[in-house]
N, C-alpha and C positions, 0 to 999 in steps of 0.2 A: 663871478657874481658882481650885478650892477647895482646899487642901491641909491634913492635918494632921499633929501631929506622930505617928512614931510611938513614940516613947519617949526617957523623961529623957533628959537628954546634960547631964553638968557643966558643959560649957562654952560651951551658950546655956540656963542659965538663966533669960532671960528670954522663953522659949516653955513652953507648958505641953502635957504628952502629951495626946493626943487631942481637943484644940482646933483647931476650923477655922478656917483663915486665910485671907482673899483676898489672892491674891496681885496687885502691881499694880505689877508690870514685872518682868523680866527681863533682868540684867546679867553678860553674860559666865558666862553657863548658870547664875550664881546668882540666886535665888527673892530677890525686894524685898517685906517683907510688912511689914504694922504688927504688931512683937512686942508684949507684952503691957503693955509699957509706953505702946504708942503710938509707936512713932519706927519709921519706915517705911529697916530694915536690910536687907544680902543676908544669904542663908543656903543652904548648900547644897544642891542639890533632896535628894541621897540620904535626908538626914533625914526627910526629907516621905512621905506616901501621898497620892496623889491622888483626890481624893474628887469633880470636877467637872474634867474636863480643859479646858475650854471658854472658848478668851480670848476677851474683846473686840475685837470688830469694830472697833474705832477703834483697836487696835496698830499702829503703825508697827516693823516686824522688819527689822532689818541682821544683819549678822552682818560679827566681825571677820578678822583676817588670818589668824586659826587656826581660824577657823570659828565662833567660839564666837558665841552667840547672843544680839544685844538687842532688846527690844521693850518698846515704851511707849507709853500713849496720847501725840499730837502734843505737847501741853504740858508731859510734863515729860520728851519725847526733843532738851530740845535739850544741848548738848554744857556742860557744867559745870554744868548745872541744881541737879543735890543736893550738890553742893559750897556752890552759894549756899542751897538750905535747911538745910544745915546749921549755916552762917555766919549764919542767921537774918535772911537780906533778908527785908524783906517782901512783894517782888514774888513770889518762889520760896515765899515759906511760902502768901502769898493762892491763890497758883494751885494749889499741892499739895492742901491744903486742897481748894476747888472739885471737882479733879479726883476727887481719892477719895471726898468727901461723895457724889459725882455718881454713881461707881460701888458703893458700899455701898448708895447705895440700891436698885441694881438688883436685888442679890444676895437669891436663893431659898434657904433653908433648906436645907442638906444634911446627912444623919443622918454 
């Protein structure tokens, strides 16, 4: 899934309008994208235009007790995952890493 924004917002800053972002999970209906700094944040989809709706085949999708929707490839759907990359293990950053190297490079240009 490609998303971008669609205009400034004060208060994520660190997205910029009309840049596309892959998105690479989905946490309780909010978009997990690497903002522009790099750090793989949620954000909320409404800010987004979608510009490639198309997840990856390798998502694993649950959904919680109010319905709200998660999905991640297997390696970083396990339960406290980005807790620990953000606590900076190095198992959780090695595998983060891997995983999104692996799906960037998949990703086809979209205007």
């Amino acid at each position: 899934m490609i998303v971008k924004l669609r205009r400034r917002n004060a208060r994520y800053r660190d997205l910029t309008p009309g840049q596309p972002y892959v998105v690479i999970g989905i946490e309780a209906d909010g978009l997990r994208i690497l903002n522009d700094a790099g750090r793989p944040y949620l954000y909320p989809p409404n800010l987004f235009k979608v510009l490639d709706p198309h997840e990856p085949a390798d998502w694993l999708t649950e959904f919680g007790q109010d319905g709200e929707r998660y999905a991640y490839p297997s390696p970083l759907n396990e339960p406290g995952f980005f807790e620990d990359f953000f606590d900076d293990k190095p198992k959780a950053v090695r595998t983060f890493w891997r995983v999104v190297n692996q799906r960037l490079a998949t990703v086809t240009e979209v205007a």
